[in-house]
C-alpha positions as MATLAB code, in Angstrom:
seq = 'XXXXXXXXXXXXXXXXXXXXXXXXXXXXXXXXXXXXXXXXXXXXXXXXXXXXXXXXXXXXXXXXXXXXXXXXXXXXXXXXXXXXXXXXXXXXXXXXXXXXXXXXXXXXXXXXXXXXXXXXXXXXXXXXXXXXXXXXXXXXXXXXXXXXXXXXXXXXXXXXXXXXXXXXXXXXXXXXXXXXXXXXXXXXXXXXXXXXXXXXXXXXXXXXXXXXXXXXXXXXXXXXXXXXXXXXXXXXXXXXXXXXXXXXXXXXXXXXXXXXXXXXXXXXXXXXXXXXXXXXXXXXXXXXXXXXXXXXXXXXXXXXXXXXXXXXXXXXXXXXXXXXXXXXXXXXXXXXXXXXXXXXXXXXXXXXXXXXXXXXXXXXXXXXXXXXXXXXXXXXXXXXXXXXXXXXXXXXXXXXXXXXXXXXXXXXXXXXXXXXXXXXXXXXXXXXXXXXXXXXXXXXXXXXXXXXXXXXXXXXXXXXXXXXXXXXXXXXXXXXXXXXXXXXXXXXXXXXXXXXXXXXXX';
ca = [
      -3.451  -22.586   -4.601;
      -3.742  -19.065   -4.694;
      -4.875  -17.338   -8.031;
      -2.209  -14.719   -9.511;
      -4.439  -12.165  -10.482;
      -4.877   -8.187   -9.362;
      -2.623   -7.096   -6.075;
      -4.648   -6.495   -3.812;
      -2.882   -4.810   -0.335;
      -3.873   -6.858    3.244;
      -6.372   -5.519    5.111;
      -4.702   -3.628    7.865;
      -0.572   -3.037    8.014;
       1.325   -6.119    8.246;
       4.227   -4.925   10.673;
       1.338   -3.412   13.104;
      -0.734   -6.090   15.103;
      -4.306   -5.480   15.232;
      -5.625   -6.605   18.387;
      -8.325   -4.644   20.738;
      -4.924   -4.403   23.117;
      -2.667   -2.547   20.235;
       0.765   -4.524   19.552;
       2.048   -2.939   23.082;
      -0.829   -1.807   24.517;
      -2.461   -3.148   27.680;
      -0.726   -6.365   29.339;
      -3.809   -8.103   29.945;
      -2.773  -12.439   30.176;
       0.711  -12.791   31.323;
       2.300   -9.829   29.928;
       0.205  -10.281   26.173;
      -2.667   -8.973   24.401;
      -5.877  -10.187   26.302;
      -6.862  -11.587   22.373;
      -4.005  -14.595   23.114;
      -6.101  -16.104   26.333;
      -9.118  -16.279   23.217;
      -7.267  -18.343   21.087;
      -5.108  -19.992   24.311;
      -8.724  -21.675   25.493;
      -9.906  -21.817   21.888;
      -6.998  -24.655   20.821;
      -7.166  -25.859   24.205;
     -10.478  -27.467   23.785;
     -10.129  -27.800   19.602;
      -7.048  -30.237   20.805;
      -9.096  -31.870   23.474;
     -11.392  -32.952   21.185;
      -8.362  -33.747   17.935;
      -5.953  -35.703   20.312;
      -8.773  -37.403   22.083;
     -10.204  -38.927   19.029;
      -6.629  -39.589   17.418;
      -5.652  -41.575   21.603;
      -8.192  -44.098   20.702;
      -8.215  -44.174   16.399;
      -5.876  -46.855   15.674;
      -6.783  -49.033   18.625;
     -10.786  -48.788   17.487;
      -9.628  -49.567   13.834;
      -7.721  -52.345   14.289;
      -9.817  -54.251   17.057;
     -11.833  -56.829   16.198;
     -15.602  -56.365   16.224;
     -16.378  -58.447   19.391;
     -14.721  -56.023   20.910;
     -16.193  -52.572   19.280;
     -14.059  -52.409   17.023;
     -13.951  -52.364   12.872;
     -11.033  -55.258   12.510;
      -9.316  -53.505    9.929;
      -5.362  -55.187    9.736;
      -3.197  -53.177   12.454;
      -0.305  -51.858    9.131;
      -3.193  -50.767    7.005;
      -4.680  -48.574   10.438;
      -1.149  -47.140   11.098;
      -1.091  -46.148    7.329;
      -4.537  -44.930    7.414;
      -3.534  -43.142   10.238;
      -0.544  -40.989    8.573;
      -2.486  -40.158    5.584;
      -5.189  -39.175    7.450;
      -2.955  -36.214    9.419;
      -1.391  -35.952    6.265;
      -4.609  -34.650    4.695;
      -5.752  -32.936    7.912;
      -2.674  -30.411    7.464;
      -2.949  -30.131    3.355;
      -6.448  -29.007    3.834;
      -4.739  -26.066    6.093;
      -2.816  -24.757    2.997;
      -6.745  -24.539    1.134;
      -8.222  -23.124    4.575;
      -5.562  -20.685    4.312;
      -6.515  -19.805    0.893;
     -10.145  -19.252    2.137;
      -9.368  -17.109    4.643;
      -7.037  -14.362    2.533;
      -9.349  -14.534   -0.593;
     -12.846  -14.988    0.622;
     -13.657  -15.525    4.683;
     -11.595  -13.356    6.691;
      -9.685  -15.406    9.603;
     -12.754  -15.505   12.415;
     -15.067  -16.812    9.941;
     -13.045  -19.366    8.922;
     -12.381  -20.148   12.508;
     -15.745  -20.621   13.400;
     -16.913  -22.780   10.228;
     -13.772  -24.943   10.268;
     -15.125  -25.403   14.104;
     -18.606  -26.475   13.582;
     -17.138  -29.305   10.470;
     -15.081  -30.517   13.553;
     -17.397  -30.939   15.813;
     -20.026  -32.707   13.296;
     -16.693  -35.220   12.480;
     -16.511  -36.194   15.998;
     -20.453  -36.697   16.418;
     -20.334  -39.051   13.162;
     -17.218  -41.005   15.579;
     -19.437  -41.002   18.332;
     -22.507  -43.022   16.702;
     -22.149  -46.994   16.587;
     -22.479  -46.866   12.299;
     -19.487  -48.816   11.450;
     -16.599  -47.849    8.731;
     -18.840  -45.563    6.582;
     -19.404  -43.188    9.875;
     -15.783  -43.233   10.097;
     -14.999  -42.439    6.359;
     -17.354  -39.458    7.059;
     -16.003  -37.851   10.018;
     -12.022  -38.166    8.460;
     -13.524  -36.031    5.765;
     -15.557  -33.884    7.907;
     -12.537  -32.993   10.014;
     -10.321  -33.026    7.457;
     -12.422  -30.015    6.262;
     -13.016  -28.344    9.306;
      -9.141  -28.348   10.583;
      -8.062  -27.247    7.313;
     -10.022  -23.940    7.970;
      -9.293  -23.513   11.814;
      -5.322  -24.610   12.403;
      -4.000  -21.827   10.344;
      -6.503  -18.828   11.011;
      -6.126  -19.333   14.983;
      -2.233  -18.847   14.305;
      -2.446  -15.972   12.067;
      -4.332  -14.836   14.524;
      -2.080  -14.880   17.435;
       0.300  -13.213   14.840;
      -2.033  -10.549   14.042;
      -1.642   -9.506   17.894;
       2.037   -8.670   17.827;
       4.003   -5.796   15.348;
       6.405   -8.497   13.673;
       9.330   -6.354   15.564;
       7.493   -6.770   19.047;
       9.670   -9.159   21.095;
       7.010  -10.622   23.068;
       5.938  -12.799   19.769;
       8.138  -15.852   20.339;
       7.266  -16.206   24.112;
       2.857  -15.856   22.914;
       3.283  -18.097   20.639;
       4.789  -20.531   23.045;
       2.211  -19.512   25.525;
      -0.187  -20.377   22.951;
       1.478  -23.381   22.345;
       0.869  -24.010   26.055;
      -2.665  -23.727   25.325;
      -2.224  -26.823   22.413;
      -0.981  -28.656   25.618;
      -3.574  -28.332   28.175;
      -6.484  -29.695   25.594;
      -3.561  -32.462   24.575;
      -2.863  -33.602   28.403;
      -6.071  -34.334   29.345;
      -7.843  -35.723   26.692;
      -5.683  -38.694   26.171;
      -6.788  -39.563   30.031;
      -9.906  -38.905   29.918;
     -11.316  -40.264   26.057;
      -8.734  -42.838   26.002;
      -9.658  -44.074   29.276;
     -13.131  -43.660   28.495;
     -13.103  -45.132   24.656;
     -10.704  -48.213   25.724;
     -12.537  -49.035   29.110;
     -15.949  -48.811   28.619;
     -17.208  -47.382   24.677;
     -15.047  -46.368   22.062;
     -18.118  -44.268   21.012;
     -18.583  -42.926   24.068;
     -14.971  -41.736   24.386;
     -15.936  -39.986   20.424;
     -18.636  -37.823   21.789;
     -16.627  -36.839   24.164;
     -14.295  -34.867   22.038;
     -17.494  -33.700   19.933;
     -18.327  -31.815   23.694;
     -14.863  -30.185   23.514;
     -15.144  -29.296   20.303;
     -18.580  -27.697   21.126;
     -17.165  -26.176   24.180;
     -13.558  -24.408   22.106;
     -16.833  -22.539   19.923;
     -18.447  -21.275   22.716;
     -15.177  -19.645   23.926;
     -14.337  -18.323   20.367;
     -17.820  -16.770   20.019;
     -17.746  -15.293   22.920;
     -14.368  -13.495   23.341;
     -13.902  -12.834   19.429;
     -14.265   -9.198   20.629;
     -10.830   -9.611   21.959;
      -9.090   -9.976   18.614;
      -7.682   -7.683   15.729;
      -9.893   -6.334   13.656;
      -8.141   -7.574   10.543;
      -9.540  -11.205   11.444;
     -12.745   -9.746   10.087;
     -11.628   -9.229    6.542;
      -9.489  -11.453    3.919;
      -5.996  -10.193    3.825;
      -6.245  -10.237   -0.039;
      -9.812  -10.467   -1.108;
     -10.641  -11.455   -4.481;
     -11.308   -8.702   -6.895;
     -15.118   -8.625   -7.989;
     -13.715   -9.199  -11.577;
     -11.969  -12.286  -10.654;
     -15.802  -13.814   -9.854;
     -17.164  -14.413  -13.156;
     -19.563  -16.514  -14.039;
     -17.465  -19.078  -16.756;
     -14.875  -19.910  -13.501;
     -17.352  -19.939  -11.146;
     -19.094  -23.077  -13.859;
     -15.558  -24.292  -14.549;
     -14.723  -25.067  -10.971;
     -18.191  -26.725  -10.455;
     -17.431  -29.005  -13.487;
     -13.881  -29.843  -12.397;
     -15.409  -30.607   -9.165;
     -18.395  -32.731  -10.663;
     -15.703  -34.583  -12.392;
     -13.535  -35.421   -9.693;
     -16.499  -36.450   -7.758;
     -17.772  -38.828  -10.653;
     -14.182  -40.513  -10.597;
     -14.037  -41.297   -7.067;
     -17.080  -43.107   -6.999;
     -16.479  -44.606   -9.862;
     -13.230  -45.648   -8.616;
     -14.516  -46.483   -5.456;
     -17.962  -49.088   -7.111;
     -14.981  -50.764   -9.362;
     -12.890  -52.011   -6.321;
      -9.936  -49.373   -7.910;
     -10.074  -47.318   -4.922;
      -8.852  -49.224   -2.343;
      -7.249  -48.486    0.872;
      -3.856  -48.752   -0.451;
      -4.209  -46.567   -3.486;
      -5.647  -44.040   -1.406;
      -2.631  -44.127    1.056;
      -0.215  -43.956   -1.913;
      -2.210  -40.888   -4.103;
      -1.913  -38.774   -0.816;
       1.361  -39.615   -0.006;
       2.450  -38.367   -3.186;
      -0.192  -35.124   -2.854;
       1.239  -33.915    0.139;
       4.569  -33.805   -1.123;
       4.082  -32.316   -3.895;
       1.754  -30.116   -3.062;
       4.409  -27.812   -0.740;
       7.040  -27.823   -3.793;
       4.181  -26.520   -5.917;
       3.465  -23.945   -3.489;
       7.382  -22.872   -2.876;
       7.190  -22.180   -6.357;
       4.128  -19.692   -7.015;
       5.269  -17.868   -4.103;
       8.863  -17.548   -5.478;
       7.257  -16.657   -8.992;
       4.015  -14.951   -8.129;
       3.996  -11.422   -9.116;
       2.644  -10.365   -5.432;
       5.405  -11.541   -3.914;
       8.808   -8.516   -4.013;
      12.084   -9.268   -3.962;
      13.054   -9.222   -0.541;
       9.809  -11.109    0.713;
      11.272  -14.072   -2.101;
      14.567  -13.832    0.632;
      12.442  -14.423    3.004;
      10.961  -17.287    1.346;
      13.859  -18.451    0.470;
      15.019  -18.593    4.012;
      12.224  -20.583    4.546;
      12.993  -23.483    2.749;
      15.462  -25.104    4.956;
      12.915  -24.451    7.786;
      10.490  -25.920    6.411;
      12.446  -29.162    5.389;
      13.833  -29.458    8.876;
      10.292  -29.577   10.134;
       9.162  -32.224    7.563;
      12.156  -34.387    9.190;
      10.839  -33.479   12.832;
       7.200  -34.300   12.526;
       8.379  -37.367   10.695;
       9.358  -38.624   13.851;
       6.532  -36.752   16.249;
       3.499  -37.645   14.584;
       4.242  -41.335   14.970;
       3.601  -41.537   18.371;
       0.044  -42.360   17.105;
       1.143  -44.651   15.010;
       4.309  -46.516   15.494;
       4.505  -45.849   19.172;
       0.957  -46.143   19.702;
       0.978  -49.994   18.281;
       4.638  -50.588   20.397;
       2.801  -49.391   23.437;
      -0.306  -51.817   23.211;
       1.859  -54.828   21.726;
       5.542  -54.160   22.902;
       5.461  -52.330   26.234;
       4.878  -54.299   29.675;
       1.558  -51.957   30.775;
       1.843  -53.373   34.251;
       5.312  -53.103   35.728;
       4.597  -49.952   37.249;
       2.353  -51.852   39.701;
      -1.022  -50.933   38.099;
      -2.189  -51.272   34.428;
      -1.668  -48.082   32.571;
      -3.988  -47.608   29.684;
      -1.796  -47.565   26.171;
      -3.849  -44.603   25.309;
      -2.076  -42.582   28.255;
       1.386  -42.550   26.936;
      -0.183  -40.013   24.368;
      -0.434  -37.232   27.609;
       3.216  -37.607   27.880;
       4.711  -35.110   25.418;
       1.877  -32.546   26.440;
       2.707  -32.794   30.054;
       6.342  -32.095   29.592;
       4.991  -29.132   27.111;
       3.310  -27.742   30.194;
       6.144  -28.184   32.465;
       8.495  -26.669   30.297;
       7.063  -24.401   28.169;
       6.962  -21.497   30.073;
      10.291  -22.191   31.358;
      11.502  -21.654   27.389;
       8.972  -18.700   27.358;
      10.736  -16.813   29.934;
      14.157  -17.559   28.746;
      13.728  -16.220   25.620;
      11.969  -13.098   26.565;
      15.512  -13.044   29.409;
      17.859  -13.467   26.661;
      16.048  -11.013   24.039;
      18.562  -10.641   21.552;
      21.505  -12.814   22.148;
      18.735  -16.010   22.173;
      19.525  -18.992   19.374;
      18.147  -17.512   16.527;
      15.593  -19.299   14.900;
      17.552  -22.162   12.687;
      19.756  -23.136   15.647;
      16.387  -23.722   17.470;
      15.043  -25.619   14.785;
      18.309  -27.449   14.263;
      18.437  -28.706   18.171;
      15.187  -29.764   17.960;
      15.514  -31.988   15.298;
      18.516  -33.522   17.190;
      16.233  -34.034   20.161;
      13.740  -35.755   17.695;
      16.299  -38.333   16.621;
      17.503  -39.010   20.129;
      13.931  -39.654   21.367;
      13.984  -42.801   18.296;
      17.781  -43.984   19.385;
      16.591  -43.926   23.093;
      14.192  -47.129   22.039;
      16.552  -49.388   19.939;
      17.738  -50.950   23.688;
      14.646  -51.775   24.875;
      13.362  -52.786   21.308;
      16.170  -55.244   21.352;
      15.255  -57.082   24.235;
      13.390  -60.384   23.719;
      10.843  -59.735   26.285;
       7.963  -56.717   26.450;
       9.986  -52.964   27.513;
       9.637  -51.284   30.715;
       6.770  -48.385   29.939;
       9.742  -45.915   31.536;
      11.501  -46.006   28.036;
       8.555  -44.961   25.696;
       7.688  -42.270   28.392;
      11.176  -41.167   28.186;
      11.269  -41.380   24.442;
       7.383  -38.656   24.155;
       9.551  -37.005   26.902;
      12.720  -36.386   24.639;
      11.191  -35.182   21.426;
       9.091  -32.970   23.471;
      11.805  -31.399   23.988;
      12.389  -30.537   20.357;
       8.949  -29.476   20.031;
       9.339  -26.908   22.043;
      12.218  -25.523   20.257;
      11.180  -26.022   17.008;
       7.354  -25.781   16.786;
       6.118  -22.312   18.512;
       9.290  -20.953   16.981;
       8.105  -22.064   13.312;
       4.753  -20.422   13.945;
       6.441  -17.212   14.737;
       8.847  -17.173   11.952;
       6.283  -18.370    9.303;
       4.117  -15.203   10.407;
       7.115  -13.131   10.394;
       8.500  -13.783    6.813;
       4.946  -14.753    4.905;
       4.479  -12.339    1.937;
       1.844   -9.737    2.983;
      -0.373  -11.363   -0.228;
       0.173  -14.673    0.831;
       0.141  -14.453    4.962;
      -2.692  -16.901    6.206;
      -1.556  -19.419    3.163;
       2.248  -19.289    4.485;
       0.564  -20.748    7.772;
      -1.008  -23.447    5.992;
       2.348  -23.848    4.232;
       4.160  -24.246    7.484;
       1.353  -27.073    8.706;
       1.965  -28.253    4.830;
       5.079  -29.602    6.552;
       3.361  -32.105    8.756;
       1.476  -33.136    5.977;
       4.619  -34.281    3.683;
       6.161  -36.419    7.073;
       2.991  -37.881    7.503;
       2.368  -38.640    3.804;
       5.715  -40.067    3.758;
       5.096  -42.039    6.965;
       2.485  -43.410    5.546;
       4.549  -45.556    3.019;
       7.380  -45.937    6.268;
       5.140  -46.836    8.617;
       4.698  -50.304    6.714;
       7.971  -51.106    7.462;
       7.441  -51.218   11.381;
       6.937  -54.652   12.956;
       7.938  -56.116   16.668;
      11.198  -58.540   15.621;
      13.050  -55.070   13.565;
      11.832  -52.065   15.491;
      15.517  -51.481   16.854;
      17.080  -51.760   13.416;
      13.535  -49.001   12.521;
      14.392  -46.584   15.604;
      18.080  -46.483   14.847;
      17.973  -45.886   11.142;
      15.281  -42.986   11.380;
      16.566  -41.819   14.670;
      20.081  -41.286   13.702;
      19.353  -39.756   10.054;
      17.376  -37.338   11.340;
      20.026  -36.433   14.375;
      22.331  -35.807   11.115;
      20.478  -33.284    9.450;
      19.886  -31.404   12.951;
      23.345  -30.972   12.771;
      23.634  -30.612    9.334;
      21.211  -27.180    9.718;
      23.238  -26.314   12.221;
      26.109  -26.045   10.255;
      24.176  -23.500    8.037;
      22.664  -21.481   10.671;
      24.792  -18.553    9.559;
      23.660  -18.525    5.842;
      20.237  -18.855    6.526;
      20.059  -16.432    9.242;
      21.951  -13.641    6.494;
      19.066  -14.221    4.412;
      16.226  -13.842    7.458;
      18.244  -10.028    7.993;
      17.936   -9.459    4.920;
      13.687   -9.878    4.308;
      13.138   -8.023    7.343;
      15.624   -6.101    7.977;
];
């Protein structure tokens, strides 16, 4: 968390953008700052390489050895699965702390990177469960300092008044999509056909290939994604914290293994202590926001208007980020892969969401840009989508009551559906988390906002458990309906929270 010392003002306006291409300055890719086709190929290959790995994760963890894989029991992998994202995204609110106080947005960028990329090498060598341990941690690290400094800066392009920013970040968005399409086909095809480890260093080569295109069009972006927003003041570097933080550390590191030669650490108690971290861990940062003395009374309004953002989006990627999970294990176990006439790879129904992303993205992109200022504002877009997101779980409880395996249509339709919310929910939250984050707190509000798919995964990871073949109807109903009810329930309040968006910004 973010230390409350000396105020120290961001490094460049925050209601100017600071790209090369000025906030309205030359229309250089589609209408935007030339910076946003950067940070467009950037993600692009960043999610090549993240949702190629996560295609073919459970499937290598729960195979059996014979056949490449580590035999680890299929409820434990879906659990190990959710806490994993869950601690991919906490690490974001830390990476965000990094970048205001110490590294400055590229750097962080291109170090979070290069941890990435190292992650998916470890994947890609045949070393069994402690090479796997390794590269969770390694990427854990690495996206925790990349996924919130690429979105500040996209933000940093725009003026926070500049209407283009909701349609770049969903052509950004589009950018998440491209990387997510393919890689699914090509490292799940490659992992589950031939080498699991082969289909790993696959996404290490995308990884390597979304740092060659950040290195070499950085000169595209704002100049404030040189310098931390709030740097630390030289008196806040002493000497006794500086030996303090190492000891804490030293500690905590003596524990674990401790823990870990005792048997206490097992796989389960690691799964629950996360769980718990990454809820708590966004309530504790609500609150030194609301209390910190950085923070002025109309940024807390906008922080307040936050909130019910943010717990929509908990209830969204709930349901989204169990399509590796839940949806991954009723594709391989529940889901007739053949009765489209050829086999279809389980690992493929993972392109599905992405593809409709593509499709429809810029669709949304030009529609809001069309309507301007009589669009949804942003809690009725976050409301619908969490509607869609329920609907997509409801779609499955007829085929999941039907004795024999489903027709692959209905989980295609089902990554088709909450797609759909996605795109009205997702760029949209990027947009508004740049647009009311406290100037002193602006790339840690972005790791707040991926905070949120931390807590759903962290409470997946205790749901997940839950999920087996003879009640996954009674599972998709009961999750898909509650969260349909508080979609509608935000709707309801659309017109409080929006008085309270007016009334940080305005």
């Amino acid at each position: 968390m973010a230390g409350d010392g000396d105020r120290t003002l961001p490094a460049g306006p925050p209601e100017q953008g600071g790209g090369t291409d000025g906030p309205a300055g030359e229309r250089g890719f589609f209408g935007h700052p030339r910076g946003l086709a950067t940070l467009f190929a950037t993600e692009a290959w960043e999610r090549f390489s993240y949702y190629g790995m996560k295609a073919i994760l459970l499937y290598y963890m729960y195979d059996r050895a014979t056949e490449g894989g580590l035999g680890i029991a299929p409820s434990t992998a879906a659990s190990l699965i959710a806490v994993y994202g869950a601690s991919i995204y906490l690490a974001a609110i830390a990476g965000g702390w990094l970048s205001d106080r110490l590294l400055g947005a590229r750097r962080a960028t291109l170090y979070g990177g290069a941890l990435i990329m190292l992650g998916h090498i470890c994947l890609a060598l045949p070393a069994g469960r402690g090479a796997l341990y390794a590269s969770m941690a390694l990427i854990v690290l690495g996206t925790g300092l990349l996924k919130p400094n690429v979105s500040t800066s996209v933000g940093n392009l725009y003026a926070k008044d500049d209407p283009r920013r909701d349609a770049g970040f969903s052509l950004y968005y589009m950018g998440i999509s491209v990387g997510a399409v393919l890689a699914p086909l090509l490292v799940g095809t490659l992992g589950q056909r031939y080498d699991y480890h082969l289909g790993f260093g696959l996404a290490a080569v995308g990884m390597a290939a979304g740092l060659v295109v950040y290195v070499r069009g950085g000169h595209r972006l704002s100049p404030v994604d040189l310098r931390p927003s709030n740097p630390l003041h030289p008196s806040a570097i002493r000497p006794a914290r500086v030996l303090t933080a190492a000891a804490v550390l030293t500690a905590l590191t003596a524990l674990l293994a401790a823990a870990a030669l005792t048997g206490t650490l097992t796989a389960g108690a690691v799964v629950d202590g996360i769980s718990v971290l990454a809820v708590a861990l966004p309530v504790g940062y609500f609150t030194v926001m609301l209390r910190s003395r950085r923070t002025t009374h109309r940024e807390r309004a906008g922080v307040r208007a936050y909130i019910p953002l943010f717990v929509a989006a908990v209830f969204f990627w709930f349901i989204q980020e169990q399509g590796a999970s839940v949806l991954a294990l009723y594709a391989d176990r529940s889901t007739d892969l053949g009765a489209l006439g050829f086999t279809v790879p389980s690992s493929w129904f993972q392109s599905t969401g992405s593809l409709v992303l593509i499709c429809l993205t810029p669709c949304f992109a030009v529609l809001w840009v069309r309507l301007g200022s009589r669009q949804p504002p942003a809690p009725a877009k976050f409301g619908l989508g969490l509607v869609f997101a329920g609907l997509s779980y409801v779609l499955l409880v007829y085929p999941a009551l039907q004795s024999t395996r489903s027709n692959p249509l209905w989980l295609f339709a089902s990554f088709a559906v909450v797609t759909v919310g996605e795109i009205l929910l997702s760029p949209v939250g990027l947009s508004v988390t740049t647009q009311l984050a406290p100037p002193a707190f602006v790339t840690q509000t972005m790791g707040l906002w991926l905070a949120s798919n931390a807590a759903a995964q962290g409470i997946s990871a205790q749901v997940v458990q839950l999920y087996d073949r003879d009640h996954a109807a009674t599972y998709f109903g009961v999750i898909g309906g509650a969260s349909a009810v508080v979609g509608l329930v935000l709707l309801a309040a659309v017109p409080a929270v929006q008085r309270r968006i007016r009334t940080s910004t305005g």
